[in-house]
C-alpha positions, 0 to 999 in steps of 0.5 A: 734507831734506838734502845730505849730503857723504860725503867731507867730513864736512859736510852742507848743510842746508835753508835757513831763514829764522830769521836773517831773522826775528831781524835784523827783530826786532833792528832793530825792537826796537832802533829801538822803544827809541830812538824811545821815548827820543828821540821820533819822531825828526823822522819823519813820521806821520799825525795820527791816529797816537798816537805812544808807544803805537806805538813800545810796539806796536813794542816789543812785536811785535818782541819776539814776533818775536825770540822765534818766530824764536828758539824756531824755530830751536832746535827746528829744531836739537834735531830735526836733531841729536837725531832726524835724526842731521843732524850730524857731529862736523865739524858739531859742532865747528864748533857750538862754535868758533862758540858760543865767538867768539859768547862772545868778542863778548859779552866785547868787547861789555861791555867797552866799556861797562867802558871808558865806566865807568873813562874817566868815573870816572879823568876825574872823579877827575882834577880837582883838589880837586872831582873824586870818584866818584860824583859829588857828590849820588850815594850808591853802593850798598854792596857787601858786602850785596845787591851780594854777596848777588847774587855768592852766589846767581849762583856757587851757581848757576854750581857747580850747572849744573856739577855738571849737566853733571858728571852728565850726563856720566857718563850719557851714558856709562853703559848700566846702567839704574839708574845711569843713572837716578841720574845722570838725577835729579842732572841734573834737580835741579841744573839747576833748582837753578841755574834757581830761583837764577838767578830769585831773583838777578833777584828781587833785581836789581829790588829793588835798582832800585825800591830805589836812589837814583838813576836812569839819568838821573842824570848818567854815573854812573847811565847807565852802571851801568844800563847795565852791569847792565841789560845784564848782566841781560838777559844773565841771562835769556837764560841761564835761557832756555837752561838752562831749555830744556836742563832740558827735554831732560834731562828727555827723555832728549836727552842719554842713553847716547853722545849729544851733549849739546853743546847743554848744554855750551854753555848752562854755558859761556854761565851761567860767562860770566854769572857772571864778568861779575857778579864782574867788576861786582862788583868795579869798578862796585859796590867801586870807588865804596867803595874796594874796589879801594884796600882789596884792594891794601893788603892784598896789599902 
């Protein structure tokens, strides 16, 4: 199954083709969802070839794939580190060292999406007498209701998943079976404490959609607050996907006496990421439109 390399710490490991099989489900999602928006784009197809319903049979297939390959790969990595003993602690930091540069291109990622945000806004702002933000005709949502109901029930759901790893920690170092169990059980039930928060927070996020008076079509100003929180919404379910999964390892003692739970540790890492990203929209795309910004500094001064 392996190569191990004794004098190093490192082992090479069976080559896998789950890479692969998610670059194939990126590009074809990615290219499903502009052929959707652009039309076919001047390529060639057959007559008979209905040409929305296959960009949605795209959509979806890529979707599939992205997912087989995802799931793939995370039992491929629970099974080598949980049951083969397949990485060392080498192994292990170098996990986290690449979990963490993977956090730091999310944060570049939304951050020239922000730079889209305040280019557009301090542009329109500039002009003389007619320049405002948002523009004539857009009403902004107003912060202080669903906008910081949604930065309530995300942070809550940020201090549980803390509160998670908190026990699991003292579990994987404590051998007394009943202590053990105790810290067990308020691992579980912070872990889906967060989990039921981080649902209801998108819950809220789609109501807040249906609900709003413009669309992403609405000028750059709808562009790029969909952008901004779709993206950040999707960011949100691919979080509840890893503490759902880690959920699930608790719940199988994967994290039990001197075990590794770096796997956790790197879901809560992901789940504050999220959390300062919404805090950080919070802030500038959803006060700034009502002078949150100008508020907060006359205070201070």
């Amino acid at each position: 199954m392996f190569f191990s390399v004794g004098r190093t710490g490192y082992q090479s490991l069976q080559h896998s083709a789950w890479p692969f099989e998610i670059s194939l489900g990126v590009v074809g999602l990615a290219s499903s969802i502009v052929m959707l928006l652009h039309g076919n784009m001047g390529i060639w197809v057959p007559m008979w070839y209905d040409e929305v319903s296959g960009m949605v049979i795209m959509f979806y297939f890529s979707i599939f794939i992205l997912m087989h390959s995802i799931i793939s790969w995370w039992m491929d990595m629970v099974f080598e580190g949980t049951f083969m003993g397949d990485y060392t602690s080498f192994e292990r930091l170098n996990i986290r060292w690449g979990f963490k540069l993977f956090v730091l291109s999310e944060i570049f990622f939304f951050f020239f999406f922000f730079w889209a945000w305040f280019y557009s806004g301090i542009g329109e702002i500039s002009v003389k007498f007619v320049g405002k933000w948002p523009p004539v005709g857009v009403k902004a949502i107003y912060p202080w209701r669903v906008p910081f109901l949604n930065l309530l029930l995300l942070v809550s759901s940020g201090m549980f998943s803390q509160a998670s790893k908190w026990a699991v920690s003292c579990h994987s170092k404590e051998l007394d079976t009943k202590k053990s169990g105790h810290y067990k059980f308020a691992a579980l039930l912070s872990m889906m404490v967060s989990i039921l928060l981080g649902l209801l927070f998108l819950w809220v996020q789609s109501e807040e959609y249906y609900w709003c008076s413009y669309t992403i079509a609405d000028g750059v100003f709808g562009s790029s607050f969909y952008m901004l929180t779709g993206f950040h919404g999707m960011h949100v379910m691919v979080g509840l996907g890893f503490l759902l999964v880690c959920w699930f390892r608790l719940l199988w003692s994967h994290f039990s006496f001197r075990r590794s739970f770096l796997g956790l540790q790197n879901a809560i890492y992901y789940w504050h990421f999220v959390d300062v990203v919404w805090i950080f929209l919070f802030i500038f795309v959803y006060g700034w439109p009502h002078k949150l910004l100008t508020g907060v500094w006359l205070w201070t001064y």
